[in-house]
Biopython code that builds the backbone (N, CA, C, O; Angstrom):
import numpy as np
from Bio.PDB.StructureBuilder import StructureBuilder

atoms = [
    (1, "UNK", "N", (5.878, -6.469, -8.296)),
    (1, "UNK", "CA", (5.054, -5.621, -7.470)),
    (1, "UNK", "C", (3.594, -5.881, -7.797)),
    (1, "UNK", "O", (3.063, -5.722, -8.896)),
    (2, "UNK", "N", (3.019, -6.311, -6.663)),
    (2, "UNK", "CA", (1.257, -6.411, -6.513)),
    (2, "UNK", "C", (0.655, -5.273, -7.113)),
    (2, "UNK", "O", (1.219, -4.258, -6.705)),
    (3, "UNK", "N", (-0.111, -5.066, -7.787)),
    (3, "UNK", "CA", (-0.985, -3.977, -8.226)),
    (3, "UNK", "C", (-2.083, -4.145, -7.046)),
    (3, "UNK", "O", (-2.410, -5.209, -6.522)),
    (4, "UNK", "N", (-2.556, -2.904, -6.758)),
    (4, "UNK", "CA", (-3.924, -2.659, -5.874)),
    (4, "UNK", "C", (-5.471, -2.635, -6.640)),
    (4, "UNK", "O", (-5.618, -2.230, -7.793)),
    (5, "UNK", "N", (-6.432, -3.073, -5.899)),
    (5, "UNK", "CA", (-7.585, -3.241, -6.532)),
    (5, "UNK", "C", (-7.972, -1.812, -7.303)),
    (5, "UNK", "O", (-8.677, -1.905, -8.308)),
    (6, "UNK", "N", (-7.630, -0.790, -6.962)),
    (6, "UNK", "CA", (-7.925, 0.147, -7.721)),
    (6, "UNK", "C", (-7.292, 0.948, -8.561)),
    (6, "UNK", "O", (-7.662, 2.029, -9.020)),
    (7, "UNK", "N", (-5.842, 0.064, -8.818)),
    (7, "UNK", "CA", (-4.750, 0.646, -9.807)),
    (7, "UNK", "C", (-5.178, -0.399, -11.163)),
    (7, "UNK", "O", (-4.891, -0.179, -12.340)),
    (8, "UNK", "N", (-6.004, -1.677, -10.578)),
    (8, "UNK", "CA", (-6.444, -2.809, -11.636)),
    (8, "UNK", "C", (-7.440, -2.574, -12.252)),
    (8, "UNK", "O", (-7.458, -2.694, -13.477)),
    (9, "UNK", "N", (-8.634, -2.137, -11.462)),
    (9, "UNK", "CA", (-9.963, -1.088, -12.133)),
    (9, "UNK", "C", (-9.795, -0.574, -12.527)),
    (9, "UNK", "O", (-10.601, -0.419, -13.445)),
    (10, "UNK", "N", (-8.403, 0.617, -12.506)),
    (10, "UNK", "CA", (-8.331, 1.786, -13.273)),
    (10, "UNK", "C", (-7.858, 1.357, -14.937)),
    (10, "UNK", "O", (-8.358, 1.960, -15.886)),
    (11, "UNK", "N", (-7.126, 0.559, -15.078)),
    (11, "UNK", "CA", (-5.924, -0.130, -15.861)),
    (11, "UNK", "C", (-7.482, -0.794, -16.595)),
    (11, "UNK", "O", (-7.884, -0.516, -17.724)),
    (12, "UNK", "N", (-8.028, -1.528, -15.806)),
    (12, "UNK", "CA", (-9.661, -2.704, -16.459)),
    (12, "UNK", "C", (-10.862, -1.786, -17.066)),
    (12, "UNK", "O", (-11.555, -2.318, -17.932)),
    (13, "UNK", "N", (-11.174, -0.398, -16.666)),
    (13, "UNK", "CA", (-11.982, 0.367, -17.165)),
    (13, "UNK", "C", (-11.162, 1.199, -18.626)),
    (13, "UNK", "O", (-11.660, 1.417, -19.731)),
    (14, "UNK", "N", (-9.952, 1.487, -18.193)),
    (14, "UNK", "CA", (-9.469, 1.911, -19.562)),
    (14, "UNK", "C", (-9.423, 1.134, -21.317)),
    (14, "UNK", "O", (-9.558, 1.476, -22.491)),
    (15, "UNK", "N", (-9.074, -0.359, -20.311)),
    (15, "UNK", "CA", (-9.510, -1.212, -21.439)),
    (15, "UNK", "C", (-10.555, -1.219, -22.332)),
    (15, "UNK", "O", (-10.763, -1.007, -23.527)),
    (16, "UNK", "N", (-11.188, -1.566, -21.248)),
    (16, "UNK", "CA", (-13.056, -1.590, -21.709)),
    (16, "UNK", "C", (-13.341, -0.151, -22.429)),
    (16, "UNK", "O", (-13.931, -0.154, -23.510)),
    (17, "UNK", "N", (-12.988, 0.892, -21.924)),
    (17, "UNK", "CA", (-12.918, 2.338, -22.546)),
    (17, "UNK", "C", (-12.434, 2.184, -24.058)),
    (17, "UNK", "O", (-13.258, 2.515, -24.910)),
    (18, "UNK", "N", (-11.425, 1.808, -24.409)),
    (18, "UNK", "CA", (-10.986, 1.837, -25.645)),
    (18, "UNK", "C", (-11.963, 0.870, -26.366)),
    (18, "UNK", "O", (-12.509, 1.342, -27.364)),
    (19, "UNK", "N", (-12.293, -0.491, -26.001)),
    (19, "UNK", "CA", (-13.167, -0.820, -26.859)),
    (19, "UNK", "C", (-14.330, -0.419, -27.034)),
    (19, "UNK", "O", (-14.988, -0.478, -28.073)),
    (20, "UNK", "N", (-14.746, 0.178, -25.613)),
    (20, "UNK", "CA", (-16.420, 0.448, -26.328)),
    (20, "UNK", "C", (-15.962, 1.997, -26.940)),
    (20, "UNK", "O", (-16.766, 2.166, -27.856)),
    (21, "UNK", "N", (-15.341, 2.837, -26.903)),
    (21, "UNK", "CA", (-14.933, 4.273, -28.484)),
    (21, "UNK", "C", (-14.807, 3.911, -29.557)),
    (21, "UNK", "O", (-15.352, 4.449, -30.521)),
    (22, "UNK", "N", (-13.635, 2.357, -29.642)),
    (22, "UNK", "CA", (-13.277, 1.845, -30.849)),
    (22, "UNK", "C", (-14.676, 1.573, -31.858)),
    (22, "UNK", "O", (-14.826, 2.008, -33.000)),
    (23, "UNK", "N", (-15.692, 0.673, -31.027)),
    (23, "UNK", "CA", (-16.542, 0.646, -31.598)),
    (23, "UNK", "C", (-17.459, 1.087, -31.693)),
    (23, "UNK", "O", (-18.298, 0.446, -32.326)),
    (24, "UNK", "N", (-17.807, 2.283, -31.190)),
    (24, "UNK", "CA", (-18.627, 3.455, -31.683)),
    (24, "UNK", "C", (-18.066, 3.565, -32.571)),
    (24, "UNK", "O", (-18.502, 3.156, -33.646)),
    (25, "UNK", "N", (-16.719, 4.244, -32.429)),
    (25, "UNK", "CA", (-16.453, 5.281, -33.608)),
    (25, "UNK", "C", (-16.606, 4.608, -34.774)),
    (25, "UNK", "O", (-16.837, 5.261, -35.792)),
    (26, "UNK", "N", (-16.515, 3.319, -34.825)),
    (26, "UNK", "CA", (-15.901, 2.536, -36.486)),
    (26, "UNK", "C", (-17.604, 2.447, -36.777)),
    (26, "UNK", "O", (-17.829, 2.384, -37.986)),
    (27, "UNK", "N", (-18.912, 2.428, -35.878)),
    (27, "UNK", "CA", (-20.107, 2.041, -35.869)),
    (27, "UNK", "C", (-20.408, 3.964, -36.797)),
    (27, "UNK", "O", (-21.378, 4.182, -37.524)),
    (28, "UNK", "N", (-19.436, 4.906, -36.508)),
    (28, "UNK", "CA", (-20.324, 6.347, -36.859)),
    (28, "UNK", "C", (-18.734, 7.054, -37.524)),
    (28, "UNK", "O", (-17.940, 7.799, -36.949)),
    (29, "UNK", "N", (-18.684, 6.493, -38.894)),
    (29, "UNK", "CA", (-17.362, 7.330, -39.818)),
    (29, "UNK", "C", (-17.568, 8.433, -39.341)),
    (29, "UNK", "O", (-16.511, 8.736, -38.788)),
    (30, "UNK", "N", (-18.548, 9.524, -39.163)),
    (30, "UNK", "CA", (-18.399, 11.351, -39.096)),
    (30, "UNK", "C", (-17.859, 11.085, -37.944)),
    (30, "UNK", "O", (-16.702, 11.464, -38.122)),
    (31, "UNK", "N", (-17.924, 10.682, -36.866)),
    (31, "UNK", "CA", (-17.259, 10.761, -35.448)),
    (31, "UNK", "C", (-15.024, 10.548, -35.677)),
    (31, "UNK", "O", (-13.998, 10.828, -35.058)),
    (32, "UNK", "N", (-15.351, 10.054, -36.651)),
    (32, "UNK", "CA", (-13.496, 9.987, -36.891)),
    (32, "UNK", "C", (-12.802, 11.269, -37.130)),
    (32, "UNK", "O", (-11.630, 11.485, -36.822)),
    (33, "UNK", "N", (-13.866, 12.379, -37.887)),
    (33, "UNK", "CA", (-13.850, 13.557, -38.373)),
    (33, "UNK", "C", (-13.781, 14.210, -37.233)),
    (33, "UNK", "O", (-12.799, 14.938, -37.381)),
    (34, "UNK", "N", (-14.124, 14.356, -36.413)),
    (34, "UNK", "CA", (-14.268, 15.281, -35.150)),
    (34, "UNK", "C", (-12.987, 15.838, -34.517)),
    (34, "UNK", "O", (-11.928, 15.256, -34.284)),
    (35, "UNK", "N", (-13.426, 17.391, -34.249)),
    (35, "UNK", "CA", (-12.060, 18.212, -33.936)),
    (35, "UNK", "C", (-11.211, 17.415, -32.820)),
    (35, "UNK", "O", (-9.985, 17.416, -32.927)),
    (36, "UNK", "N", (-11.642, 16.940, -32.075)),
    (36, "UNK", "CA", (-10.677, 15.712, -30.970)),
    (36, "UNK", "C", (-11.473, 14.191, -31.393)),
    (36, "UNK", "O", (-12.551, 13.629, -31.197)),
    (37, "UNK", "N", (-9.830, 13.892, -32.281)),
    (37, "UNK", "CA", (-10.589, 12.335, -32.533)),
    (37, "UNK", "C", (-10.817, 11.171, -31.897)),
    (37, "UNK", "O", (-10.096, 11.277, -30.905)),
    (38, "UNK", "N", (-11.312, 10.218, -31.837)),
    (38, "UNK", "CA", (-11.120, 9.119, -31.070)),
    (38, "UNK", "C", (-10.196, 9.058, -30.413)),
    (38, "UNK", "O", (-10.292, 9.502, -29.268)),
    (39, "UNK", "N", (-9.065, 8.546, -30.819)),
    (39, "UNK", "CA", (-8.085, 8.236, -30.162)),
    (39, "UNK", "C", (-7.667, 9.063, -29.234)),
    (39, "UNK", "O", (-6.853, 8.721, -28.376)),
    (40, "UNK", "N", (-8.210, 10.301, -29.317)),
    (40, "UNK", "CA", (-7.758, 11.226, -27.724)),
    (40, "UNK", "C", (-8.649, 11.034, -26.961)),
    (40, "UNK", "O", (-8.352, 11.532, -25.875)),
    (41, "UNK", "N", (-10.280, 10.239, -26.938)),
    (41, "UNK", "CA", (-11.033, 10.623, -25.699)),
    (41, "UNK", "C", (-10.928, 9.694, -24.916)),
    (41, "UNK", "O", (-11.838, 9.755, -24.091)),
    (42, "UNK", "N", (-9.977, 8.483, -24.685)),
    (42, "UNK", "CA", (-9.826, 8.137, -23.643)),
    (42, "UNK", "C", (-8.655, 9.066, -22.413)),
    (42, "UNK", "O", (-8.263, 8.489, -21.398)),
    (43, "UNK", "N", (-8.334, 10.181, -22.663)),
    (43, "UNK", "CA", (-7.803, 11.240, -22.309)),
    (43, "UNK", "C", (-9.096, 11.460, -21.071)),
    (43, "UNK", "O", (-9.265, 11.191, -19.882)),
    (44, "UNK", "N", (-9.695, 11.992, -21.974)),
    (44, "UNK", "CA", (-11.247, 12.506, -21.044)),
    (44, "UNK", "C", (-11.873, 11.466, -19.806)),
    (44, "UNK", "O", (-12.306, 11.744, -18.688)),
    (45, "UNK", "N", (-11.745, 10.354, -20.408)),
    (45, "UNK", "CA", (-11.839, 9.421, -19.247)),
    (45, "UNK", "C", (-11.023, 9.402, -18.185)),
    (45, "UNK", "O", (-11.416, 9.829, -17.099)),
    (46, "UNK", "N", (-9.777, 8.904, -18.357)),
    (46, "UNK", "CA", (-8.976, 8.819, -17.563)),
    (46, "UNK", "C", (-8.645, 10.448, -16.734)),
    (46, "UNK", "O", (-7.945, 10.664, -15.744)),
    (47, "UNK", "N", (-9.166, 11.075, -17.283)),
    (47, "UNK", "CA", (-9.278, 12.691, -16.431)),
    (47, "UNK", "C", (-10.275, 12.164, -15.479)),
    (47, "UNK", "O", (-9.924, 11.773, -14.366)),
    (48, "UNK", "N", (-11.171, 12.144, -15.764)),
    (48, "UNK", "CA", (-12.354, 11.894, -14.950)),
    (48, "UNK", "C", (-11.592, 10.373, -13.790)),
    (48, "UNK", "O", (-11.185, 10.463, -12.631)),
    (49, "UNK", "N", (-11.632, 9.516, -14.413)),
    (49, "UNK", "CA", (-11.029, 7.944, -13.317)),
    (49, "UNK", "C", (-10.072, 8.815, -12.669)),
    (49, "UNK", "O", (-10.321, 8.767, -11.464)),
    (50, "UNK", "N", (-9.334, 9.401, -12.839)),
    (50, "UNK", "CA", (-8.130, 10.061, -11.975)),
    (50, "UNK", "C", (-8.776, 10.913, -10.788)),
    (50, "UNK", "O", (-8.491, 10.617, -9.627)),
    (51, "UNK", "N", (-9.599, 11.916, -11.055)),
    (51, "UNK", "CA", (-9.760, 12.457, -10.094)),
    (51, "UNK", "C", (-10.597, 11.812, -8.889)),
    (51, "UNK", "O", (-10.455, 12.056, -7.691)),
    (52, "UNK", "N", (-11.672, 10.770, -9.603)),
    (52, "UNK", "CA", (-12.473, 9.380, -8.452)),
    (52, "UNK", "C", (-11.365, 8.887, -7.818)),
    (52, "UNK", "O", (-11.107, 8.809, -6.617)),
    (53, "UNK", "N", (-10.929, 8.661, -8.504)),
    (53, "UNK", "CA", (-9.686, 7.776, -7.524)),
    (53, "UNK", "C", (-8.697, 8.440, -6.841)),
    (53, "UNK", "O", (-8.330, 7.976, -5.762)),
    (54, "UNK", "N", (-8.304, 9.231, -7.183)),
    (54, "UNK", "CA", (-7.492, 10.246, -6.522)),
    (54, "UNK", "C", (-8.068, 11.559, -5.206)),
    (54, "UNK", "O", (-7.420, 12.324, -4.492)),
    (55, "UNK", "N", (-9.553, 11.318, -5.364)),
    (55, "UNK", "CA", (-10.285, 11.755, -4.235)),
    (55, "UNK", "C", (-10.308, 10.339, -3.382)),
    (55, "UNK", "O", (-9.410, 10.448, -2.547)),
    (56, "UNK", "N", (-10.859, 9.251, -3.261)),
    (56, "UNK", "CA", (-10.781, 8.345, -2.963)),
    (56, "UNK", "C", (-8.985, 8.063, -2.140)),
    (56, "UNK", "O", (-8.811, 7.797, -0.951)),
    (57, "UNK", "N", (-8.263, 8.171, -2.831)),
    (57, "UNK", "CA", (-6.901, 8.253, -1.903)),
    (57, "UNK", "C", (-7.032, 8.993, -1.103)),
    (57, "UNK", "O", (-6.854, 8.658, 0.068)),
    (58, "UNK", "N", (-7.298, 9.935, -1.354)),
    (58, "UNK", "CA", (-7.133, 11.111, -0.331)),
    (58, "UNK", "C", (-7.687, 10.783, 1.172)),
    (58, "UNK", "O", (-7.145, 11.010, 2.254)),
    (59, "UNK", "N", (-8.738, 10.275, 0.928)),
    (59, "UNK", "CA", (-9.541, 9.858, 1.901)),
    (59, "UNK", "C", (-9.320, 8.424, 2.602)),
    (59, "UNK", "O", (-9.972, 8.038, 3.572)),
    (60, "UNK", "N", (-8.221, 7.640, 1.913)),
    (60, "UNK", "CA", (-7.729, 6.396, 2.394)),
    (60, "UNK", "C", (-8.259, 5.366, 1.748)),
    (60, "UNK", "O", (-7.450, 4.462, 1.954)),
    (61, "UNK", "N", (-8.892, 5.053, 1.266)),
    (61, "UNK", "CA", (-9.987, 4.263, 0.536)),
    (61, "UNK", "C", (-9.400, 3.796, -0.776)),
    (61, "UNK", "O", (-10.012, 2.994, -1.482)),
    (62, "UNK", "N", (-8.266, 4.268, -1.098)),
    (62, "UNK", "CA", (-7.841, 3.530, -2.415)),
    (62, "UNK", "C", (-6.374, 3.967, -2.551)),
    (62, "UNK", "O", (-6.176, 5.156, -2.303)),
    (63, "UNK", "N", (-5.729, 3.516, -2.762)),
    (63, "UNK", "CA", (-4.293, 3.546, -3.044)),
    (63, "UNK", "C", (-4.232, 4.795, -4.490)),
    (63, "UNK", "O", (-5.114, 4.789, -5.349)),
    (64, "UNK", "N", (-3.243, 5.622, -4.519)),
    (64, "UNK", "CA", (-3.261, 6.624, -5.889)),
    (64, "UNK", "C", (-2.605, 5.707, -6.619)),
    (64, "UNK", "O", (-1.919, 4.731, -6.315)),
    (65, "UNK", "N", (-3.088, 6.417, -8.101)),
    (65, "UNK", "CA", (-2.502, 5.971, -9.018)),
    (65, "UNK", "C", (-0.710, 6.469, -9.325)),
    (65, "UNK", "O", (-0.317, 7.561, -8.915)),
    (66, "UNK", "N", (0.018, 5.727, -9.909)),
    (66, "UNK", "CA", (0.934, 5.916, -10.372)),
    (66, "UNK", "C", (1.300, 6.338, -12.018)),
    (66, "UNK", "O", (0.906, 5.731, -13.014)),
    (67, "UNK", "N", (1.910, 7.197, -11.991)),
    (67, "UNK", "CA", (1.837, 7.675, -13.802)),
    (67, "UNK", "C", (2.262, 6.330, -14.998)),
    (67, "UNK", "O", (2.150, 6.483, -16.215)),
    (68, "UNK", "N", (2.786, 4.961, -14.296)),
    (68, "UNK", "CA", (3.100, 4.087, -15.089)),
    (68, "UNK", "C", (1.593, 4.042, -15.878)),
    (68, "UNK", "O", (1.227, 4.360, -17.010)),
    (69, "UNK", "N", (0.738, 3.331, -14.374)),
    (69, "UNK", "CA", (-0.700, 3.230, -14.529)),
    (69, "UNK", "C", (-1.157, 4.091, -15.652)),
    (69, "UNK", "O", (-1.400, 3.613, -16.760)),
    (70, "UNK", "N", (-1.283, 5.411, -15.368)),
    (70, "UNK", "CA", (-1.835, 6.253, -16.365)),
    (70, "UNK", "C", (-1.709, 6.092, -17.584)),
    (70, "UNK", "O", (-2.606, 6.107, -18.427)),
    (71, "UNK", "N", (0.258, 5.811, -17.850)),
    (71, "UNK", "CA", (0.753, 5.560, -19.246)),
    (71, "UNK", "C", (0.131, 4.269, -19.703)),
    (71, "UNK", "O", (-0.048, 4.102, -20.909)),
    (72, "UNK", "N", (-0.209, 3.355, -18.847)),
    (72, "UNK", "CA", (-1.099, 2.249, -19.626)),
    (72, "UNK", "C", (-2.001, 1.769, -19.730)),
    (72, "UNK", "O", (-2.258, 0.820, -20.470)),
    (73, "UNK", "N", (-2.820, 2.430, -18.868)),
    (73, "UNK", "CA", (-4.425, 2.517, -19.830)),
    (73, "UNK", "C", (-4.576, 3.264, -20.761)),
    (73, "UNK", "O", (-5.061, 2.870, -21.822)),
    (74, "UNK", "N", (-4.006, 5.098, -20.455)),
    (74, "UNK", "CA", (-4.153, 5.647, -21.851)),
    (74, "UNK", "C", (-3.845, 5.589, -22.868)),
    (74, "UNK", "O", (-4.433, 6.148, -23.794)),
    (75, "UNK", "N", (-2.650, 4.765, -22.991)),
    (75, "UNK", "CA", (-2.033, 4.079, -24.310)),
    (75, "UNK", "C", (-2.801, 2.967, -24.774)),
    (75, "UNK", "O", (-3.159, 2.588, -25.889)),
    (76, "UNK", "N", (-2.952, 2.556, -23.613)),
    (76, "UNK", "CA", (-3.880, 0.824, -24.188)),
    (76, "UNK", "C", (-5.068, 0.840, -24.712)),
    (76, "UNK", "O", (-5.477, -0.012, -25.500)),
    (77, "UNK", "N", (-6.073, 2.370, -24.082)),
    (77, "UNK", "CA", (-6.973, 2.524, -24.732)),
    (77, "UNK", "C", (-6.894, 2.922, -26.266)),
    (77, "UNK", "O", (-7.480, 2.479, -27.254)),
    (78, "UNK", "N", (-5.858, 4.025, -26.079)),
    (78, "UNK", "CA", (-5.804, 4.408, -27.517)),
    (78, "UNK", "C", (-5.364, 3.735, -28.440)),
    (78, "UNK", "O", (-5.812, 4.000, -29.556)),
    (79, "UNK", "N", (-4.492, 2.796, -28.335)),
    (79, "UNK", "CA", (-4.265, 1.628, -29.286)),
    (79, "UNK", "C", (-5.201, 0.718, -29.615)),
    (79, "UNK", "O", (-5.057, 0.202, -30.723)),
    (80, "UNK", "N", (-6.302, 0.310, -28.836)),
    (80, "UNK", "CA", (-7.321, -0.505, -28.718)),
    (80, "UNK", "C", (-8.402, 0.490, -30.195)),
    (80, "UNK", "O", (-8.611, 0.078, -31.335)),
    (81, "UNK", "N", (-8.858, 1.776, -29.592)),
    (81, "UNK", "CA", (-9.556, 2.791, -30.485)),
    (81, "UNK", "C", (-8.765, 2.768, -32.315)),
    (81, "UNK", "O", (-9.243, 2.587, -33.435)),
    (82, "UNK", "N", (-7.446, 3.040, -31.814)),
    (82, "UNK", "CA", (-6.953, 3.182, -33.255)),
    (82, "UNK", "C", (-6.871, 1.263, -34.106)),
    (82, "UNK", "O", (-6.616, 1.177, -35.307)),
    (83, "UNK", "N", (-7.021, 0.504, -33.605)),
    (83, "UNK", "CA", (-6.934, -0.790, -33.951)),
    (83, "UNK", "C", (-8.363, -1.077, -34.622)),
    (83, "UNK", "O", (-8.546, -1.921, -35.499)),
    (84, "UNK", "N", (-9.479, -0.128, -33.994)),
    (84, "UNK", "CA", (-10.778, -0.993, -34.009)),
    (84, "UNK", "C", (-10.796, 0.099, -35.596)),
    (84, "UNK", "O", (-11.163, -0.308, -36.699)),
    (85, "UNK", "N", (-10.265, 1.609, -35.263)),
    (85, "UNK", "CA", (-11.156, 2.155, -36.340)),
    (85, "UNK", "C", (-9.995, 2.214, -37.941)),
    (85, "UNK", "O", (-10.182, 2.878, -38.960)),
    (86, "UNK", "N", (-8.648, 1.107, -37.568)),
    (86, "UNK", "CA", (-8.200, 1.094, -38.270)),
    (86, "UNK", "C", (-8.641, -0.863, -39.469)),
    (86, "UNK", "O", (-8.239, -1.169, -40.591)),
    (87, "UNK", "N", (-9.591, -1.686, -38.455)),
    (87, "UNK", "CA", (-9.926, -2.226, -38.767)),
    (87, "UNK", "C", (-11.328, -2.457, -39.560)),
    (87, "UNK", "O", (-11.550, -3.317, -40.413)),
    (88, "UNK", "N", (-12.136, -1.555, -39.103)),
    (88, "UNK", "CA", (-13.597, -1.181, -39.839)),
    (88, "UNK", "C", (-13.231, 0.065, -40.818)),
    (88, "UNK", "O", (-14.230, 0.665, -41.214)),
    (89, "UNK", "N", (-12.338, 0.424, -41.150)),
    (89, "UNK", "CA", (-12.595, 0.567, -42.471)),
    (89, "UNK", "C", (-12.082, -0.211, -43.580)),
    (89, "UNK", "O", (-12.422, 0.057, -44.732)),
]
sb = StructureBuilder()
sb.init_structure("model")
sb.init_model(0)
sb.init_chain("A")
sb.init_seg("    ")
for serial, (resi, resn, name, xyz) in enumerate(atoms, 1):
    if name == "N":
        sb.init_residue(resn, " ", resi, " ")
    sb.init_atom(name, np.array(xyz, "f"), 0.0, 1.0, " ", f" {name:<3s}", serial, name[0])
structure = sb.get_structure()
């Protein structure tokens, strides 16, 4: 199955999401400390990409996402985050 240009952006920004947290966070140790750690704020993103895009369906303009999708950027980000800040220290 073809992925749609905006199930691939969504999936391509999550990526990029996890690395640029990963490397903040490993760039600022107190940020690992924080009551929601890294590894959950690509959560916050993908809240946010979901509802762009999911207004955007609505309106015809982009195909919705599917929860596979969801399960793999937000995983991919967070594995990406926990990789970077399990590597800088």
């Amino acid at each position: 199955m073809a992925l749609s240009r905006s199930r691939l952006l969504y999936i391509a920004a999550m990526i990029v999401t996890g690395v640029v947290i990963g490397w903040v966070a490993a760039q600022n140790p107190t940020w690992q400390e924080a009551a929601i750690t890294p590894a959950a704020w690509p959560f916050v993103v993908s809240l946010v990409l979901d509802i762009v895009i999911g207004q955007a369906a609505a309106r015809g303009k982009a195909e919705p996402l599917t929860m596979g999708d969801r399960f793999v950027g937000v995983l991919g980000a967070g594995l990406i985050v926990t990789a970077f800040l399990a590597i800088g220290t």
